[in-house]
C-alpha positions in Angstrom: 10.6 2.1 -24.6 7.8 4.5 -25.2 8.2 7.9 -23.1 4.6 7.5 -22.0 5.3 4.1 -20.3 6.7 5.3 -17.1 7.4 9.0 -15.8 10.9 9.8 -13.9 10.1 12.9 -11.7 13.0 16.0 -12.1 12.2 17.6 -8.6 11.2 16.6 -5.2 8.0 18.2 -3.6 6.0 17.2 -0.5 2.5 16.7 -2.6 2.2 13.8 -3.9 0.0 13.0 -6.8 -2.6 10.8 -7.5 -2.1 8.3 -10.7 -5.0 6.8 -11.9 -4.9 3.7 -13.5 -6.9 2.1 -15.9 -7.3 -1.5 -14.4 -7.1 -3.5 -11.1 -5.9 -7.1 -9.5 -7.0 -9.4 -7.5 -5.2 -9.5 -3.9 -4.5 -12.5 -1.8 -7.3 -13.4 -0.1 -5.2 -14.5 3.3 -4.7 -11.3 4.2 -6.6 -8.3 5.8 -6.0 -5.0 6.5 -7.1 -2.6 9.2 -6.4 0.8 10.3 -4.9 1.3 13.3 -5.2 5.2 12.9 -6.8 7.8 10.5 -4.9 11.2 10.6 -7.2 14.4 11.0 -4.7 17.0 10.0 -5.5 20.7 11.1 -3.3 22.1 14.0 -3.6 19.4 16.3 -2.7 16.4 14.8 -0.8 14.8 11.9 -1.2 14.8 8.5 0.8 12.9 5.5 3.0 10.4 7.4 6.7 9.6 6.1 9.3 6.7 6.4 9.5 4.4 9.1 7.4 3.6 12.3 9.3 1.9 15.1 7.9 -0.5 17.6 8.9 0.4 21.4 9.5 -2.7 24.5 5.6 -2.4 25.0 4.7 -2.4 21.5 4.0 1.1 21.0 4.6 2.6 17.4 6.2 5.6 16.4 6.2 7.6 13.7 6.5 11.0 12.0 4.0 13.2 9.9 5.7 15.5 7.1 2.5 17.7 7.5 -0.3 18.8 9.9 0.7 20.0 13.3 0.0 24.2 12.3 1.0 26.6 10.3 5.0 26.7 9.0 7.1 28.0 5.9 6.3 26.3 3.2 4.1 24.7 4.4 2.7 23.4 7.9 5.1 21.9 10.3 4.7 18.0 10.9 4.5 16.1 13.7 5.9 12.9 16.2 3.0 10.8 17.3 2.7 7.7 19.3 -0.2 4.8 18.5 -0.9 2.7 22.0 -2.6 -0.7 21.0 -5.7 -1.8 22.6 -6.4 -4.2 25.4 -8.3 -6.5 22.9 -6.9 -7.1 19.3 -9.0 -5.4 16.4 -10.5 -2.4 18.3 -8.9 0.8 17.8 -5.1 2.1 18.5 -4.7 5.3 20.6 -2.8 8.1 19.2 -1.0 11.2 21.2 0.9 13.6 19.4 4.1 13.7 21.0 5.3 16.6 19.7 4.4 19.7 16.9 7.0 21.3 15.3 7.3 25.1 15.4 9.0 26.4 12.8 10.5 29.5 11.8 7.2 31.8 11.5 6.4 30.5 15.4 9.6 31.6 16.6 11.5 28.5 17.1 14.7 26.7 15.4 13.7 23.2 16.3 12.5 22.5 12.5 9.9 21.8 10.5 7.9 19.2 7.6 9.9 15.8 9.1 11.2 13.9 5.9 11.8 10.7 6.9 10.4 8.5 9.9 11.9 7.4 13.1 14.8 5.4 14.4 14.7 4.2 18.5 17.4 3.6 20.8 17.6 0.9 24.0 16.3 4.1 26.2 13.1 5.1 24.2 14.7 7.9 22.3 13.5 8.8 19.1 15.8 10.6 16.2 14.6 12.1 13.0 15.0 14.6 10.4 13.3 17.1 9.0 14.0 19.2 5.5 13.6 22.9 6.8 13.4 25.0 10.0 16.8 24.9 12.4 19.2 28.1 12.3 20.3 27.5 8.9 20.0 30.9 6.8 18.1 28.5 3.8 15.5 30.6 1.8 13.3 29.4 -0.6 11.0 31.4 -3.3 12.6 34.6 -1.0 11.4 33.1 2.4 13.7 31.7 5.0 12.7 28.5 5.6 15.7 27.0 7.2 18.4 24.0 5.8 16.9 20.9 7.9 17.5 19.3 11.1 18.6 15.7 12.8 16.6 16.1 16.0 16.5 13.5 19.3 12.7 13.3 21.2 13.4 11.8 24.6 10.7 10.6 27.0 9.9 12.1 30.1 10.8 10.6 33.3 7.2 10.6 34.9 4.5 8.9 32.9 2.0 11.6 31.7 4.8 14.4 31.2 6.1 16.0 27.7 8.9 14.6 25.7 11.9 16.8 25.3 13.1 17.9 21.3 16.6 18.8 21.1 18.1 19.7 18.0 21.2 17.3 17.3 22.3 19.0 14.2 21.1 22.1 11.9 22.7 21.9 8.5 23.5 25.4 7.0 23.0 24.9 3.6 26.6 25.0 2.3 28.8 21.8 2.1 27.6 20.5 5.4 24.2 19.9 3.2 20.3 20.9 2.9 17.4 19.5 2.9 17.9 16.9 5.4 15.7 14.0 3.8 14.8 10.4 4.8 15.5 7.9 7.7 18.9 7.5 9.5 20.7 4.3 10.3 22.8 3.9 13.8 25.8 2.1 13.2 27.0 0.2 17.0 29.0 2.6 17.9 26.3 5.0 18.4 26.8 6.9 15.5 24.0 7.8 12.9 24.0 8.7 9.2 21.5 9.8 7.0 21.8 11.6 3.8 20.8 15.6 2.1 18.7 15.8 -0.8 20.8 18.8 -1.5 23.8 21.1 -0.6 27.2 19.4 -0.2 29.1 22.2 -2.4 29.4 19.9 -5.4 27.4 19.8 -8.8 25.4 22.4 -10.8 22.5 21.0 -12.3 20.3 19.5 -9.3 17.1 21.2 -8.6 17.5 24.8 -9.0 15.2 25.8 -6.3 18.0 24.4 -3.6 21.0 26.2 -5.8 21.8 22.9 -7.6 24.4 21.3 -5.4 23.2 17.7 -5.4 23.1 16.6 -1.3 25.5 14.8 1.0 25.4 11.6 2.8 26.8 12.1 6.4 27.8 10.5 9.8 26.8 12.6 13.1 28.7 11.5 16.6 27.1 11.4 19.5 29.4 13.8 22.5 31.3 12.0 24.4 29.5 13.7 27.7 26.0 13.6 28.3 24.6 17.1 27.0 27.4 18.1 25.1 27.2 18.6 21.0 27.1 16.1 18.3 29.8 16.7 15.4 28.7 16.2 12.0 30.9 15.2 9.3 30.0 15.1 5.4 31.3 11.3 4.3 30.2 12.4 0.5 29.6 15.2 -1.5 27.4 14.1 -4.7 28.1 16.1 -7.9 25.6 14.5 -10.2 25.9 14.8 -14.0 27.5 17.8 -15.4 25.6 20.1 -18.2 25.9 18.2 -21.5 27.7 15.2 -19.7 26.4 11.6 -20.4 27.7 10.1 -17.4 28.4 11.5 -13.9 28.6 11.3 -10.1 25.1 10.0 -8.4 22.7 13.1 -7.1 20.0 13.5 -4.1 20.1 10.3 -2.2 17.1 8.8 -1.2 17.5 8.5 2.3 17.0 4.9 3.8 20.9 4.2 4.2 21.7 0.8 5.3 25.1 -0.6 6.6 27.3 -3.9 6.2 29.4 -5.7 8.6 32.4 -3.7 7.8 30.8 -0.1 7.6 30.6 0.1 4.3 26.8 2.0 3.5 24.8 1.6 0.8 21.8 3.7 -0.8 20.0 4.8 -4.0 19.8 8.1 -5.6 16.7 8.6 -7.6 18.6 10.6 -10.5 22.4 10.8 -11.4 24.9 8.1 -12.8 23.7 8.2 -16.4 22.0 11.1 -18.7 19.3 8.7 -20.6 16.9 9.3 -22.6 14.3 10.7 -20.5 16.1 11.9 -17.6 16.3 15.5 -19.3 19.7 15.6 -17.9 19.5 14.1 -14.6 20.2 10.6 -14.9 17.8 7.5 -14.5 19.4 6.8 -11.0 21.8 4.8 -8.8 22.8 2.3 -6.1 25.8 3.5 -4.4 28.1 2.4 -1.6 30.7 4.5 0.7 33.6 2.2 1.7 35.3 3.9 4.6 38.9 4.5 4.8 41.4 2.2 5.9 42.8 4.7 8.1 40.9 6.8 10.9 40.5 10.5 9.6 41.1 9.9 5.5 38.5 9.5 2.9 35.5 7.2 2.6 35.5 6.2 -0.9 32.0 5.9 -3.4 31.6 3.0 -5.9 28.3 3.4 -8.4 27.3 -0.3 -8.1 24.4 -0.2 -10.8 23.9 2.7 -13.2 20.5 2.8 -14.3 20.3 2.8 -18.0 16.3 3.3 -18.5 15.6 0.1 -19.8 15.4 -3.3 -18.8 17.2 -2.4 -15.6 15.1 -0.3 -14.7 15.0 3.5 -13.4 14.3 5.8 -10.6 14.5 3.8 -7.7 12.0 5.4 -5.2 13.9 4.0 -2.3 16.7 2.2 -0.7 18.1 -1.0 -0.7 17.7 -3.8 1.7 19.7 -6.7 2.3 19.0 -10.9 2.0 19.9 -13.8 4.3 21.9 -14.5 1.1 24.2 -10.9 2.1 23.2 -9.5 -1.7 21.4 -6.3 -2.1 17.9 -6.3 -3.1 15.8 -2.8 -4.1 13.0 -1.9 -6.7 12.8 0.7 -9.8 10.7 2.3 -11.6 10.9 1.5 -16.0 11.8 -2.0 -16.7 10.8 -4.3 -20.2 7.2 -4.1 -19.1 7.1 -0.7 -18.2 5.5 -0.9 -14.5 8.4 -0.9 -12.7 11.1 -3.7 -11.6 12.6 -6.0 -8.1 15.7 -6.3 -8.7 18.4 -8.2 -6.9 22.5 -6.8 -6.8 25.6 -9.4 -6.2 29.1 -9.3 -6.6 31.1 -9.9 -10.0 34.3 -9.6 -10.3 35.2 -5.9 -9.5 31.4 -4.8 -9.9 28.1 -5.8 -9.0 25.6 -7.6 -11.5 22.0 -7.0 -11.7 19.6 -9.6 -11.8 15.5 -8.9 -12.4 13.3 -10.7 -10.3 9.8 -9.6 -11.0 8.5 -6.7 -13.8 5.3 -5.3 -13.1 3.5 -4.4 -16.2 1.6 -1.3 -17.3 0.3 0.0 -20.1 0.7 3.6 -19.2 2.2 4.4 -15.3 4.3 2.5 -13.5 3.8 1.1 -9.9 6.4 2.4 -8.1 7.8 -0.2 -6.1 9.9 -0.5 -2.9 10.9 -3.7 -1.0 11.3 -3.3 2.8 12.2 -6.5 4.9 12.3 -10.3 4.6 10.5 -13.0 6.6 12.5 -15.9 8.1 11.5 -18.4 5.2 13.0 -15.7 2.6 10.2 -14.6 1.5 10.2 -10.3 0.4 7.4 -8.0 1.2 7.0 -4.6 -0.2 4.7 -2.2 -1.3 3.5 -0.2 -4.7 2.7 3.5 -4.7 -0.3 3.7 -6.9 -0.8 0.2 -8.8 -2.8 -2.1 -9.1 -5.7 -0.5 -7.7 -6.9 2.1 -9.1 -4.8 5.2 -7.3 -4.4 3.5 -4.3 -1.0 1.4 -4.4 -0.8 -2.3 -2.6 1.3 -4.4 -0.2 2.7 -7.5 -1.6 5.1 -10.7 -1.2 7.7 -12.4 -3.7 9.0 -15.6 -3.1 11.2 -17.9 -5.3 9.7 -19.7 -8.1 10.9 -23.3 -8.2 12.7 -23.6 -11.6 12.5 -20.4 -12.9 15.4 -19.1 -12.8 15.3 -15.5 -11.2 11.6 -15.1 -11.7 9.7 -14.6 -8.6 6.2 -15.0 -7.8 4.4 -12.3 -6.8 1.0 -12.4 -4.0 -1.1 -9.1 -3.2 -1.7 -9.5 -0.1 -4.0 -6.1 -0.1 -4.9 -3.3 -2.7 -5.9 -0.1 -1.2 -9.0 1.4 -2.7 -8.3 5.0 -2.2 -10.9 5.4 0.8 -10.9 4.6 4.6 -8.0 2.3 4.0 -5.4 4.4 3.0 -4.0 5.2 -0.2 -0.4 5.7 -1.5 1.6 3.6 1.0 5.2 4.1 1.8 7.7 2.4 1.5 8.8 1.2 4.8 7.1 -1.6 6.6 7.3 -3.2 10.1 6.8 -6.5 10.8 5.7 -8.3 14.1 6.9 -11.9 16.1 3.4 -13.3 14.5 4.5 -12.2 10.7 1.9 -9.1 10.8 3.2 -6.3 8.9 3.0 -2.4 9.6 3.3 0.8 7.4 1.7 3.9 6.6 -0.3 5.6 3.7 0.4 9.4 2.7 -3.4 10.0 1.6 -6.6 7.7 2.3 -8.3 7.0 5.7 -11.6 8.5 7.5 -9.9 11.4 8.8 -8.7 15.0 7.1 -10.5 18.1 6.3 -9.7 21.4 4.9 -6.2 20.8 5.3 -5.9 17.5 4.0 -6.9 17.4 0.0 -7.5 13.7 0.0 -7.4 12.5 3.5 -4.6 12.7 5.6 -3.4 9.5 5.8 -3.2 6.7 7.7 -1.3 3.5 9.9 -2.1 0.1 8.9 -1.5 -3.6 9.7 -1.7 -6.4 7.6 -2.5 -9.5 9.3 -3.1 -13.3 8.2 
């Protein structure tokens, strides 16, 4: 494989990049998609929305915006917002911003730029995280930006009033972990779990910037009185590859956790497990799972279930895993045999796991970036792409089985977004509806944004049939 067929990113930022592509697909014509919300950015509302939007008992969505919101260190402060539907289908959703984040430089410890979206509780709660602000003594490029935060936003008890933030957990940047970073997971007991890009006190070679420890996944419990504090507890410390090493530990979860029946967890780290070729030491990724002990206090114990290896298996998964009816694991990759990037699906085999490829994209130049996000009742698997194959703008599509052919699915586009007013860049989490619509955001795109939005700020969408 040819260096310039796919590109595996060395360090996380909050600007993402347009990739422009040199040719386009057709999308299924069943499908349309409208925006239910264009973000304006600026210090009032949202910018640059992240990870998952939730539905509430009156059909509601949440979500969170890494950006917009005012001005924070390193960048502006991110937001919660709320999208009411209309009384007649098609017109447009209401937003309220629920709540701005303050950020060190207004004062405040309640954190700042969310990094993942939203999870809800049976009472309306909302819990989050975001990558900087709390009272952790974090500084970046000699500013002290704070380690990250798992924050609650309750709703008040009259209709009309403020929700209330309170901050469940600020990491301190040492083995407890930093840079709090994409969605958490309740398990039923109440408990939650989410995962650090960075900290954790292990490893050496992770992104400099965050003094190279390479991120935690961890469990937070919820007090056992109302009002009282939340006890965080570091279930793994990832050391990543060592200097000159060609295998190593996985480093910098994703985020996106997910949980079995048992309480095992399961996730992806973008780098880490093998050094290939053009990981420049960081490894072409993972899929991980954290068994937990058999007693109550000892330790929970990590199996690398796929090592990527940078070729036909793929690389740099961009996201979690989900899992089937079927109770295997299914996820998507970057690299692949064609290049564009790879489904792939994950079963037990013996005393590992074997990979089997469902559907390559294929690229000449830049790969798609795929995620998978839910199935529908029939088994069908929706996702989305980052960029491909429209031109910059990414897409939302469906697999489903192909009748004897093997493990090759067929693939539908059921829309390409053009970079405009209907969002560009989509992430990878979607929501789907009782009718089958689907839900998700785009990080650039829409009719809104000005000077603090380089390509428009971003939007909500549904896809509808």
């Amino acid at each position: 494989m040819k260096p310039n067929k796919w590109f595996l990113a060395v360090g996380r930022t909050f600007v993402i990049a347009l990739v422009f592509l040199m040719f386009a697909s057709s999308a299924s014509a069943e499908w349309k998609e409208q925006v239910l919300y264009s973000f304006q950015g600026g210090n009032s509302d949202g910018a640059l929305p992240v990870g998952k939007i939730v539905f509430d008992s009156a059909g509601s969505l949440y979500g969170a915006t890494t950006q917009g919101g005012g001005q924070c260190v390193p960048s502006q402060c991110g937001t919660v917002f709320q999208l009411t539907p209309p009384a007649k289908k098609g017109d447009p959703w209401s937003e309220t911003v629920l709540y701005i984040f303050k950020g060190f430089n207004q004062g405040g410890t309640d954190g700042s730029l969310p990094a993942g979206g939203l999870v809800i509780d049976g009472s309306g709660n909302l819990y989050g995280t975001t990558a900087y602000g709390g009272t952790g003594n974090c500084v970046l490029l000699g500013t002290k930006v704070g380690c990250g935060t798992v924050y609650e936003l309750s709703p008040p008890s009259q209709q009309g009033g403020s929700w209330t933030e309170t901050v469940l957990y600020s990491f301190q940047g040492g083995n407890d972990g930093y840079l709090a970073w994409g969605d958490l997971v309740f398990d039923k007991k109440g408990n939650l779990y989410g995962a650090t890009q960075f900290g954790g006190g292990k490893g050496t070679t992770c992104n400099s910037f965050y003094g190279g420890q390479c991120g935690t996944v961890f469990e937070l419990s919820p007090p056992k009185k109302k009002g009282g504090t939340w006890t965080e507890k570091v279930l793994h410390h990832f050391a990543g590859i060592a200097s000159g090493k060609k295998y190593g530990d996985a480093e910098s979860p994703n985020g996106g956790l997910i949980l079995d029946a048992n309480g095992a967890i399961y996730g992806t780290s973008f780098n880490g497990g093998y050094n290939c070729q053009y990981s420049q030491g960081r490894g072409c990724g993972t899929v991980f799972e954290l068994r937990p002990p058999e007693k109550e206090g000892g330790a929970w114990k990590e199996q690398l279930i796929h090592v990527f290896k940078d070729g036909n298996d793929g690389a740099g998964p961009n996201a979690g895993v989900i899992f089937g009816a079927d109770g295997l694991l299914y996820g998507a990759a970057q690299g692949g045999a064609k290049a564009g990037g790879i489904v792939f699906r994950l079963a037990p085999a013996g005393d590992g796991w074997k990979e089997a490829v469902l559907y390559e994209f294929s690229s000449d130049t830049y790969s798609y970036i795929p995620s998978v996000a839910l199935f529908d009742p029939s088994g069908k698997l929706y996702g989305t792409t980052e960029t491909a194959p429209s031109p910059y703008g990414g897409s939302v599509f469906r697999l489903e089985p192909s009748a004897g052919k093997g493990n090759q699915w067929a693939i539908s586009f059921l829309h390409e977004f053009k970079s405009g007013q209907d969002g560009a860049n989509p992430g990878p989490c979607l929501l789907r509806d009782k009718s089958g619509d689907l839900y998700g955001t785009t990080a650039q795109g829409g009719g809104g944004g000005g000077g603090s939005c380089r390509a428009y700020c971003g939007t909500v969408f549904e896809v509808s049939h």
